[in-house]
BANUNU-518971 format. One record per residue (C-alpha): residue number from 1; residue in one letter; chain; y, z, x. Coordinates in Angstrom, 1 decimal. Each point is the difference from the previous one (the first is absolute). Layout:
# BANUNU-518971
PT;NUM;a;A;Y;Z;X
...
//
This chain:
# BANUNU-518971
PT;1;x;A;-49.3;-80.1;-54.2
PT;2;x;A;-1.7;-3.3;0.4
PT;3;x;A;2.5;-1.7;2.9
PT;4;x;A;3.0;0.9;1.2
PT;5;x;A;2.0;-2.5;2.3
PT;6;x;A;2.8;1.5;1.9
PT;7;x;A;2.5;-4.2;-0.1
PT;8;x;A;2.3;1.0;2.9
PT;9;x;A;2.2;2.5;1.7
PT;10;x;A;3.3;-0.8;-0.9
PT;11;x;A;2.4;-2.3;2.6
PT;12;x;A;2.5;1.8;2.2
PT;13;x;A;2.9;-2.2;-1.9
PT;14;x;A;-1.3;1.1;-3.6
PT;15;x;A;1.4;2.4;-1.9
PT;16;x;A;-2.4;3.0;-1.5
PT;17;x;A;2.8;1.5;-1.9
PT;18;x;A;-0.8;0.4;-3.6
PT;19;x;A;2.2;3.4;-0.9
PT;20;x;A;1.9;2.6;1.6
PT;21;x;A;-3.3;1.6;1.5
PT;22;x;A;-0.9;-3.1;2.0
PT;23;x;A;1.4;-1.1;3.7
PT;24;x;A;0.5;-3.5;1.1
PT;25;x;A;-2.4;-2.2;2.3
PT;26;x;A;-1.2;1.9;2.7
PT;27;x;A;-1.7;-1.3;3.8
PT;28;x;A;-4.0;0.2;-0.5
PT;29;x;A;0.3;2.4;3.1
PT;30;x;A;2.6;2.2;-1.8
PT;31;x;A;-2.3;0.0;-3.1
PT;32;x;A;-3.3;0.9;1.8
PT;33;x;A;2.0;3.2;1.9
PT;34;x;A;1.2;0.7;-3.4
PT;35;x;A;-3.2;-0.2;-1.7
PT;36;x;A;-1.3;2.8;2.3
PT;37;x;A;1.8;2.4;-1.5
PT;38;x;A;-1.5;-0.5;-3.3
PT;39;x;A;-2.7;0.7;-2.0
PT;40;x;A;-2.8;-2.0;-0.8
PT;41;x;A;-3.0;-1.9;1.2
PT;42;x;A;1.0;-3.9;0.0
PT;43;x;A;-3.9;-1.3;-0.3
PT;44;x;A;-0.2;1.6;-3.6
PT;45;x;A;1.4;-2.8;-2.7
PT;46;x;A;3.1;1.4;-0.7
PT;47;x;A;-0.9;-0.4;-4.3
PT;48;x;A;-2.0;2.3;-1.7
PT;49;x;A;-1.3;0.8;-4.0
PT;50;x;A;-0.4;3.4;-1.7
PT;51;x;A;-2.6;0.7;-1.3
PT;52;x;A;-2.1;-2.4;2.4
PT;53;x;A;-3.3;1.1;-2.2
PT;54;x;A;-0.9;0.8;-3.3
PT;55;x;A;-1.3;-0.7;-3.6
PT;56;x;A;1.9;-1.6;-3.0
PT;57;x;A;-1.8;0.3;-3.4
PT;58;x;A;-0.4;-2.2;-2.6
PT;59;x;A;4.0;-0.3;-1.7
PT;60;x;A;1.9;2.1;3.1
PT;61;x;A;2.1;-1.3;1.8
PT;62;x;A;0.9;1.0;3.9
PT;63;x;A;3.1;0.0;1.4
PT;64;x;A;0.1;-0.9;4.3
PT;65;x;A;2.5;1.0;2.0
PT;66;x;A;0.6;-2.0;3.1
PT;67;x;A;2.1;1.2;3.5
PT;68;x;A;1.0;-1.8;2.4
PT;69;x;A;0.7;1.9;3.2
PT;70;x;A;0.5;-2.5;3.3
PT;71;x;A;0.3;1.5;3.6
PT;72;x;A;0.6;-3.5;1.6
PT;73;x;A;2.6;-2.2;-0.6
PT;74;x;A;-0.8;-2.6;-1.6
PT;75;x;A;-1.0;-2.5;-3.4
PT;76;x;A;-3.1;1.3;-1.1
PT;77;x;A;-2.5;-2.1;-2.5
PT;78;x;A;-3.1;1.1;-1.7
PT;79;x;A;-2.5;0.0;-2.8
PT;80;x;A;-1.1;3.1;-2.3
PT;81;x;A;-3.5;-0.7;-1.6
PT;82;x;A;-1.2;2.2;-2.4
PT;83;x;A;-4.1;0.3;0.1
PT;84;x;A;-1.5;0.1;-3.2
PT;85;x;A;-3.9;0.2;0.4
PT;86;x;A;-1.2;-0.7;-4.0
PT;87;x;A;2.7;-2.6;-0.9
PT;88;x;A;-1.8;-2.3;-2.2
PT;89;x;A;-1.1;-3.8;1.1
PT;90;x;A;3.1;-2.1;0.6
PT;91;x;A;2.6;2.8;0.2
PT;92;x;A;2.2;0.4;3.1
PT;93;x;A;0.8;3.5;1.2
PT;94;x;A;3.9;0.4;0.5
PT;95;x;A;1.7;-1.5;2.8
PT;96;x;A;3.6;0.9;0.7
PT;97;x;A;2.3;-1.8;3.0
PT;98;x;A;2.0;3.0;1.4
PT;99;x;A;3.0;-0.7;3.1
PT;100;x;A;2.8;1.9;2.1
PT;101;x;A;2.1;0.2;2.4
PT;102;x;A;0.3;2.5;2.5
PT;103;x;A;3.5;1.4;1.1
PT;104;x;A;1.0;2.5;2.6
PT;105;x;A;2.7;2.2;-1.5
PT;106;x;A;3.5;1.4;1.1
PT;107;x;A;-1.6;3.2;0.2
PT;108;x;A;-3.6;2.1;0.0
PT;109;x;A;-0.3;3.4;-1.3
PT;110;x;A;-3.2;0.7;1.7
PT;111;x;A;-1.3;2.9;-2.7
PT;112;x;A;-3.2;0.7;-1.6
PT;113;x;A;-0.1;-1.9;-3.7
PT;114;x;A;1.0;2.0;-2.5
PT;115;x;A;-0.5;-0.2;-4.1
PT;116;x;A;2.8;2.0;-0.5
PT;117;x;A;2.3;-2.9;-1.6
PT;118;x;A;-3.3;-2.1;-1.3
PT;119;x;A;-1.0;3.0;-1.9
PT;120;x;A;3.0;0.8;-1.6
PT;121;x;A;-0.1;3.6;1.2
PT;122;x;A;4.0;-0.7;1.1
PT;123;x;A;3.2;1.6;-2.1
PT;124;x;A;0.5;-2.8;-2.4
PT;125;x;A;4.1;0.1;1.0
PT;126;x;A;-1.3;-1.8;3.2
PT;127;x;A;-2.2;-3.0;-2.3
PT;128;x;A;2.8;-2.0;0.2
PT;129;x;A;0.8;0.4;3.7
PT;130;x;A;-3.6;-0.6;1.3
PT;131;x;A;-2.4;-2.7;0.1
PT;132;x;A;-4.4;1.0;0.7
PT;133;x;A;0.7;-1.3;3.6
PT;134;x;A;2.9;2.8;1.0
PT;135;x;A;-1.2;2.4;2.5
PT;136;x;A;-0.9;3.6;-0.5
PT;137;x;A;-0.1;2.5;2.2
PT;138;x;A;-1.7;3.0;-1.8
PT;139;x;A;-0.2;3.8;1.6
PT;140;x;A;-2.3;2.4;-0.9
PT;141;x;A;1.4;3.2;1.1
PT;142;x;A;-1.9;3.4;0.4
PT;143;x;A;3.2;2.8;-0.3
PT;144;x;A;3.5;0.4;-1.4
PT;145;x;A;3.3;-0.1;1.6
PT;146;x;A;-1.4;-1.4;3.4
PT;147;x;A;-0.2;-3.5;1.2
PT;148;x;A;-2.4;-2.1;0.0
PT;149;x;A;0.1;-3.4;2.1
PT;150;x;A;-1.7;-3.5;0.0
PT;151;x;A;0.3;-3.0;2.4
PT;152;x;A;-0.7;-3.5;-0.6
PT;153;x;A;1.1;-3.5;1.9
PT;154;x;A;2.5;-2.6;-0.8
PT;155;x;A;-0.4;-3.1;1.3
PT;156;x;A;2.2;-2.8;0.8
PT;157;x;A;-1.9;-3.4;-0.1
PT;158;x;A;3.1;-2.2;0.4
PT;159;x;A;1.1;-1.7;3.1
PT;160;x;A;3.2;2.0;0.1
PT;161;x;A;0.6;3.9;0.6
PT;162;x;A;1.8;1.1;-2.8
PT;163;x;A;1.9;3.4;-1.3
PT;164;x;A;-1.6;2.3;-2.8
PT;165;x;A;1.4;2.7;-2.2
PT;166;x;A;-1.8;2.6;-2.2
PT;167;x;A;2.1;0.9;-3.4
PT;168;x;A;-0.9;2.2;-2.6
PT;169;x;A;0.9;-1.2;-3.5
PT;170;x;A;0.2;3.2;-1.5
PT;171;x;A;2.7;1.5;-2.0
PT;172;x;A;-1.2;3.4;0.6
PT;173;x;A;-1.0;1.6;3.2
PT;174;x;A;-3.3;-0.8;1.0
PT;175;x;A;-3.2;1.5;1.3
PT;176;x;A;-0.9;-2.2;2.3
PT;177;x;A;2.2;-0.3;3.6
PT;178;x;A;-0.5;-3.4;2.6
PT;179;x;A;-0.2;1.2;3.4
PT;180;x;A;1.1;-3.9;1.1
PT;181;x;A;2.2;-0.8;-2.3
PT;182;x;A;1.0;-3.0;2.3
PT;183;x;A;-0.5;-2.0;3.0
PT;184;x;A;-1.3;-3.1;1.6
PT;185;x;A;-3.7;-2.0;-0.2
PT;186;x;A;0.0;-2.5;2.3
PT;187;x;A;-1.9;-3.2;-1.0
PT;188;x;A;-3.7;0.0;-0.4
PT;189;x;A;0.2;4.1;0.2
PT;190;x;A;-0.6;3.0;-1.4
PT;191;x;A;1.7;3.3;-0.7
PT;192;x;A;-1.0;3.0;-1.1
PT;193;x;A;1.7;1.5;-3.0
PT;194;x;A;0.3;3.9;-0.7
PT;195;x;A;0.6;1.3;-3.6
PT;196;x;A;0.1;3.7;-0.7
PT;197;x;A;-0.9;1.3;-3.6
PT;198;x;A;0.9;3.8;-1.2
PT;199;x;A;-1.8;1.3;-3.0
PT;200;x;A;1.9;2.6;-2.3
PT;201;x;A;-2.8;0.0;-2.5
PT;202;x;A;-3.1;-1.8;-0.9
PT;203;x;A;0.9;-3.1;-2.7
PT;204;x;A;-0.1;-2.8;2.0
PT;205;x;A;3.7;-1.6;0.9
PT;206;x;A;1.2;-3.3;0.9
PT;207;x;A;2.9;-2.0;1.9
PT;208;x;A;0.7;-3.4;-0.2
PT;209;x;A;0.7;-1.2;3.6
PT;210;x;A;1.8;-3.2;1.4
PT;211;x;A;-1.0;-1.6;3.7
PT;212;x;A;3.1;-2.2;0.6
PT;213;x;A;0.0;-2.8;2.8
PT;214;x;A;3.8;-0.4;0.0
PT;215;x;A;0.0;-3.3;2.3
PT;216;x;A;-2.4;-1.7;-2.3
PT;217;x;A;1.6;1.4;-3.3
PT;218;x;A;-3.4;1.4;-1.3
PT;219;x;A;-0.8;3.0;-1.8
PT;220;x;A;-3.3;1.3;-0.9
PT;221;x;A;-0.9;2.8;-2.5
PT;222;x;A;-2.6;2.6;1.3
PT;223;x;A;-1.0;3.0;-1.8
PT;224;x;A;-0.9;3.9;1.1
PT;225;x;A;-2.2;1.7;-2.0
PT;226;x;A;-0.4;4.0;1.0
PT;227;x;A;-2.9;2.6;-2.0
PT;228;x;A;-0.5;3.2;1.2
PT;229;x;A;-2.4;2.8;-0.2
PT;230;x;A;0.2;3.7;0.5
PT;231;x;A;-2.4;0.6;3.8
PT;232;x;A;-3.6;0.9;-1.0
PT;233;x;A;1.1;3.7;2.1
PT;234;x;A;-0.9;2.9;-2.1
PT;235;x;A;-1.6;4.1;0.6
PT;236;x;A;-3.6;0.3;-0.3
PT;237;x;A;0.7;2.9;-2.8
PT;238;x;A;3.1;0.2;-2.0
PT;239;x;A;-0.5;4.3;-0.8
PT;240;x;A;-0.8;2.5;2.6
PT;241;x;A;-0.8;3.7;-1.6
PT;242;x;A;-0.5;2.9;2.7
PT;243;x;A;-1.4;1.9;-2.8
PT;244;x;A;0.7;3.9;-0.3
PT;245;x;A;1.2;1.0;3.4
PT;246;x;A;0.5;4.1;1.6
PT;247;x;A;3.9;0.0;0.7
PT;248;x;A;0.6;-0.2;4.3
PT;249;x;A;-3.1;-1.8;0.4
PT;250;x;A;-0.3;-3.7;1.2
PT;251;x;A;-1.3;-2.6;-1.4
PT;252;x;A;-0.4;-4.0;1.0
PT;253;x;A;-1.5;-3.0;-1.4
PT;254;x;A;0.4;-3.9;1.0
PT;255;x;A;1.2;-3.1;-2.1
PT;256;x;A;-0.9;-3.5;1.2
PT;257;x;A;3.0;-2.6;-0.1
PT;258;x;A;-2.0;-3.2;-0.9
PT;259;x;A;1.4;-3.3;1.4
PT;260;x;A;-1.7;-3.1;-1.7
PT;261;x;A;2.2;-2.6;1.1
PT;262;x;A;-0.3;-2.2;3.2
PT;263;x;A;3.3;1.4;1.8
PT;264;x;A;1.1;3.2;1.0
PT;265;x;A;2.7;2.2;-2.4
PT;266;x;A;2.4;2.8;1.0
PT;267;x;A;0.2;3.2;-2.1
PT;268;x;A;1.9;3.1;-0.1
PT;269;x;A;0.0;3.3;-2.2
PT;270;x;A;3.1;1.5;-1.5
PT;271;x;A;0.4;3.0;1.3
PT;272;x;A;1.4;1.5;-2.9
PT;273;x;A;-3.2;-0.7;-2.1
PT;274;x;A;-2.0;2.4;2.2
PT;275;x;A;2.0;2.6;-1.9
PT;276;x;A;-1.8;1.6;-2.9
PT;277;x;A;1.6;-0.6;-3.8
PT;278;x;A;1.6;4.0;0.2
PT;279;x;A;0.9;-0.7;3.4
PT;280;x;A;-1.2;3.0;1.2
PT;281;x;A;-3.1;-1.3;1.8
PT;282;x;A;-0.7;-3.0;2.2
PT;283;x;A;-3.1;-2.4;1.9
PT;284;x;A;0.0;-1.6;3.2
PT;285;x;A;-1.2;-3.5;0.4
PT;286;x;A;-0.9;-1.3;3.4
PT;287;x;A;0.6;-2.9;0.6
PT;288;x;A;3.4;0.2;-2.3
PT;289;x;A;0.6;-3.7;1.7
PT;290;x;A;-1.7;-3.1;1.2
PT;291;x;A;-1.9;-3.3;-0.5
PT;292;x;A;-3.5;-0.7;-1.0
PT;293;x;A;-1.9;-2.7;1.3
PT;294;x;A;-1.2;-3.2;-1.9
PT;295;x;A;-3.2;0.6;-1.5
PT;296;x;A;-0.2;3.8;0.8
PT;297;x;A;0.6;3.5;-1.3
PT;298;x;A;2.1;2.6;0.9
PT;299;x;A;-1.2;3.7;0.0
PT;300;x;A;3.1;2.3;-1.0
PT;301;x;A;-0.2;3.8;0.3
PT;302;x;A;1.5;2.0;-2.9
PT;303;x;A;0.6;3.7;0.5
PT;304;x;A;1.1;3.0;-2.0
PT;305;x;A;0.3;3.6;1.0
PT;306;x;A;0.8;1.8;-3.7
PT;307;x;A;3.1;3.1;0.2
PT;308;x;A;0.4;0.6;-3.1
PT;309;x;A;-2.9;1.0;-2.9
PT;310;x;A;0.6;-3.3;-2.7
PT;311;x;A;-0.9;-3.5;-1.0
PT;312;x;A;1.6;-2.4;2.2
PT;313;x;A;0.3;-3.9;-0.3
PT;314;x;A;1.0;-2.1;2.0
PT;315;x;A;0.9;-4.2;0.0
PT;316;x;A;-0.4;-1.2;3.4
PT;317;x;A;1.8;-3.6;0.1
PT;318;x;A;-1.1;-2.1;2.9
PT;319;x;A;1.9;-3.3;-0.3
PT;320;x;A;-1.7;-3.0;1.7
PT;321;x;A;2.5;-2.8;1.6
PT;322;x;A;0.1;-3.1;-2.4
PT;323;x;A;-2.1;1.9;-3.3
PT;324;x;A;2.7;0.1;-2.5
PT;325;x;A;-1.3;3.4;-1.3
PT;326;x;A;-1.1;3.1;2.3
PT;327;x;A;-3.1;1.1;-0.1
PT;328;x;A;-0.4;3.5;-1.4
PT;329;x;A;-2.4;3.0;0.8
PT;330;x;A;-0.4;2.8;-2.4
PT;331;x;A;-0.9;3.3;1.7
PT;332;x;A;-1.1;3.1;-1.9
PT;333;x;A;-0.4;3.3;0.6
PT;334;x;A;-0.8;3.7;-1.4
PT;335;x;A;1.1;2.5;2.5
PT;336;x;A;-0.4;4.1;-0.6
PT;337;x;A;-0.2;2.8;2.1
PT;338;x;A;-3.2;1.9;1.4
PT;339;x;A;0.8;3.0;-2.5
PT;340;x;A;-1.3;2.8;1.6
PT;341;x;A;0.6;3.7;-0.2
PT;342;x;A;-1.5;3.1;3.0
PT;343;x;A;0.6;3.2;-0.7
PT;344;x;A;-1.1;3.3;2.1
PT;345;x;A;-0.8;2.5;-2.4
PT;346;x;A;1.1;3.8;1.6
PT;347;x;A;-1.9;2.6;0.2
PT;348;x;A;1.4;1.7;-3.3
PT;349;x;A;-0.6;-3.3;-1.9
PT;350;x;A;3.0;-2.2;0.2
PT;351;x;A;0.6;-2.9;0.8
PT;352;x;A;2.1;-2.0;2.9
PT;353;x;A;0.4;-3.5;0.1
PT;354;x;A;-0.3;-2.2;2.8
PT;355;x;A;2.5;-2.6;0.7
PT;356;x;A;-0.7;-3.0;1.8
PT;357;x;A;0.8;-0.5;3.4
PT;358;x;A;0.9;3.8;0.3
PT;359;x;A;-1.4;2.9;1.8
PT;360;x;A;-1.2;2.7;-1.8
PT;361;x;A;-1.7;3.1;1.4
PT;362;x;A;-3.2;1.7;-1.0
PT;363;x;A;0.2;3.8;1.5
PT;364;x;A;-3.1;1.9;-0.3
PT;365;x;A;2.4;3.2;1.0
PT;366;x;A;-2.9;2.7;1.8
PT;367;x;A;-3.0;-0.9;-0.4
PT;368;x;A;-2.9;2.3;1.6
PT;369;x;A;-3.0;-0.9;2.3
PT;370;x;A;-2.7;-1.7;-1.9
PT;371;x;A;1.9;0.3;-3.0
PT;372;x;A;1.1;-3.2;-1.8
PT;373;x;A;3.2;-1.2;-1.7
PT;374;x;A;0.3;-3.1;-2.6
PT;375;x;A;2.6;-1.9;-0.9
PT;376;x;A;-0.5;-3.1;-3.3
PT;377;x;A;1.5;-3.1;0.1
PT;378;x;A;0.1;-1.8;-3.3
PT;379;x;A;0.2;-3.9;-0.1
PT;380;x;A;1.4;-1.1;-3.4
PT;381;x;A;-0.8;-3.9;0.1
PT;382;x;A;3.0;-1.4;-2.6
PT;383;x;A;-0.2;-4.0;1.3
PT;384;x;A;-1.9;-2.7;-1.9
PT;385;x;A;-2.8;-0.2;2.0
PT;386;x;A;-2.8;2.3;1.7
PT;387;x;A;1.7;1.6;3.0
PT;388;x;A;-1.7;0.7;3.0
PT;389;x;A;0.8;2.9;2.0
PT;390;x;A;-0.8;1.2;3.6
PT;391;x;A;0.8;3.2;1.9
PT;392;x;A;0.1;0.4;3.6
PT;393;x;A;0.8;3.2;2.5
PT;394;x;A;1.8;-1.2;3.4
PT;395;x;A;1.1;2.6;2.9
PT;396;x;A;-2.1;2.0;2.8
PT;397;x;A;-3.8;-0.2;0.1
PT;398;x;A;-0.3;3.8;0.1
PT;399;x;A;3.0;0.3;-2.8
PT;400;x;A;-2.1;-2.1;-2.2
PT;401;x;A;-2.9;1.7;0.3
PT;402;x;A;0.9;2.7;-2.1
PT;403;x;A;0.7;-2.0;-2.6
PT;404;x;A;-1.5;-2.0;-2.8
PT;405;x;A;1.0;-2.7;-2.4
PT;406;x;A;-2.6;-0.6;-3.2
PT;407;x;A;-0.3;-3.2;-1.1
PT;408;x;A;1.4;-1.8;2.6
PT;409;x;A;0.5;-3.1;-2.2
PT;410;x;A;-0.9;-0.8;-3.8
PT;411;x;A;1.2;-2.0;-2.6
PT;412;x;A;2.2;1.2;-3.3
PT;413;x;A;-0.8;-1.9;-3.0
PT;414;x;A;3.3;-1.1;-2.2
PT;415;x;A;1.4;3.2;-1.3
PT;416;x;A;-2.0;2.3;1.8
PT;417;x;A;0.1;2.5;2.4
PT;418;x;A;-1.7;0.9;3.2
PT;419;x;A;0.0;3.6;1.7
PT;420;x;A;-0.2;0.3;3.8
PT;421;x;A;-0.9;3.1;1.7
PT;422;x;A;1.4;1.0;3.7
PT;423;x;A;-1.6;2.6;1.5
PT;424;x;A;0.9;2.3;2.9
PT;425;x;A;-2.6;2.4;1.7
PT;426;x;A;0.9;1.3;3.1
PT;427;x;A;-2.9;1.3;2.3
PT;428;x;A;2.8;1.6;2.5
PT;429;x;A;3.2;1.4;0.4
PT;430;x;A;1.9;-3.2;-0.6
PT;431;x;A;3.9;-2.0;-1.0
PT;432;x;A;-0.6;-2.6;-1.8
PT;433;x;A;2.8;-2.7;1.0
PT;434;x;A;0.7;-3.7;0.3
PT;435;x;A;-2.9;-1.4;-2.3
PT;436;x;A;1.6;-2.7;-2.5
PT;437;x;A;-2.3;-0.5;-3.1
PT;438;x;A;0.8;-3.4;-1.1
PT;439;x;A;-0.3;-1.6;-3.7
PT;440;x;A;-0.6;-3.1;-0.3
PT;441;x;A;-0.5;-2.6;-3.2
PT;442;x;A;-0.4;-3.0;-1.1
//
């Protein structure tokens, strides 16, 4: 830009109206509170050229592309000169006389500028309906079936207050809901405008809108664009396997609930997926509801207590609010019992089995003074995996010093046996009573 001249602000008895989108003369003081509201710094020249720099070879040709773009009102005048450094002698680089006028419209949408329409990204059934300069209001929602808002002003830069009205033009029902759908903007004001968009799925949608000013007979097209995307929310490990696992015996582990996004999201578990495929066996998940935090994790706490000897499965479904799909753990587990078989063997060699969690009794019938009596316990070890077993003698101190228990502990490899001896050797005249001889393995 070489000069640019701004001729004179226009007179309060001159009309600006070129088009529906323009309002009559204004007082400068009405124009300057106006002019507030808007965008714009009024010491840049309101013309500028893309590309402002660059290199054309030899045959090419470059195309310019000039915008004007006031923020006062008024006639502007100016001169484009194009700088070429190695023109030859005589030559005169390009000089193009560029003018405007600058009018304050019926109405300000005061959004961000979008390419939506400019880069043809729009439904072509709307090309006919909508010129590069219609506004867009685009949401980028993060989640499903929830909605998401935006705010933006509307301002009124005529002398006169005036009525609006928000229409959709849609034949079908819309995505998108106005929160003011109609009211009053006194002149030289703003309002704030509330639209509501409620993604089903993630192809982006449109709605043709219409902002009516009824006293002025003017209608305006605006367009709501809406894209969505499933939350970034997710489980640090899709598969949990507890491995092989002794039937009664508790196990726990802990799976993080990841939250990558920049707001909070509720979950829940269905309780009916902490059931096991057979529905014979079941978890526990604590928390089973909640919310995790932006930017954060979660620990959940998975337990399984096995009653029954079989593969289990399970599908734990935890459903995140506004994911369209739950999020799914597998859990896994091989649960069997501690197989294990304790027999006394009698004195005329056969054999008595033990069951668990019952009392059995061991009598060594007379047995004289120094004299011993021994009764064999055999451990049959029938399980998966080396079982350790332990012995122990509980009643009186005196009682229990008349007998003996040898080994007191050892381990039976799989398929094996071990024999334990239990000794009693009385050194006096003595009833043996109340002395427990307790089993135990694992």
């Amino acid at each position: 830009m070489d000069s640019c001249y701004k001729i004179s602000n226009p007179k309060q008895d001159e009309s600006l109206e070129s088009g529906p989108g323009s309002s009559l003369s204004r007082p400068p003081s009405a124009c300057s509170s106006v002019l507030s509201l808007l965008k714009g710094n009024p010491e840049l020249p309101p013309f500028s050229v893309e590309p402002r720099i660059g290199t054309i070879n030899p045959g090419a040709t470059q195309n310019f592309s000039v915008c004007f773009s006031p923020v006062e009102v008024a006639q502007f005048q100016g001169r484009l000169l194009c700088s070429i450094p190695n023109l030859q002698n005589g030559d005169q680089a390009p000089c193009i006389t560029v003018s405007g006028q600058g009018l304050l419209p019926n109405v300000h949408f005061d959004l961000e500028d979008s390419d939506y329409i400019r880069s043809n990204r729009h439904s072509p059934k709307f090309s006919r309906l909508l010129d590069p300069s219609t506004p867009v209001l685009e949401f980028k929602a993060i989640g499903f079936s929830a909605p998401a808002r935006r705010s933006f002003n509307v301002v009124n830069p005529t002398r006169k207050a005036y009525d609006f009205k928000w229409r959709c033009e849609d034949t079908a029902a819309s995505p998108f809901h106005c929160l003011t759908s109609f009211g009053t903007i006194p002149s030289g004001k703003k309002v704030e405008m509330c639209f509501e968009f409620v993604a089903e799925h993630q192809e982006a949608v449109e709605s043709l809108w219409s902002f009516l000013i009824e006293n002025l007979s003017l209608s305006f097209p605006f367009l709501c664009v809406g894209t969505a995307r499933e939350p970034c929310v997710y489980l640090d490990r899709p598969h949990l396997d507890f491995g092989e696992l002794v039937v009664g015996h508790k196990v726990e582990q802990t799976v993080d609930l990841v939250n990558a996004e920049e707001e909070p999201f509720q979950f829940s578990v269905l309780q009916l997926s902490l059931l096991s495929e057979d529905q014979q066996s079941s978890l526990t998940l604590k928390p089973m509801n909640g919310t995790v935090m932006s930017k954060n994790r979660l620990p959940l706490l998975v337990s399984f207590t096995p009653s029954l000897e079989r593969y289990v499965h399970f599908r734990l479904n935890l459903k995140v609010k506004r994911k369209l799909e739950p999020l799914l753990l597998n859990v896994k587990a091989d649960c069997f019992n501690m197989s294990v078989v304790v027999q006394i063997q009698e004195h005329d060699g056969s054999l008595r089995e033990i069951l668990p969690n019952h009392e059995n009794t061991l009598d060594f019938g007379k047995v004289g003074i120094s004299e011993q009596c021994t009764y064999n316990l055999l451990v049959s070890n029938l399980s998966r995996f080396i079982l350790e077993v332990s012995f122990e003698l509980t009643g009186d101190r005196e009682h229990l010093q008349q007998l003996e228990v040898k080994p007191q502990a050892g381990a039976v490899e799989i398929g094996k046996q071990l024999q334990v001896s239990v000794f009693f050797c009385p050194q006096t005249v003595w009833n043996l009573q109340d002395v427990r001889l307790i089993v135990k393995a694992r």
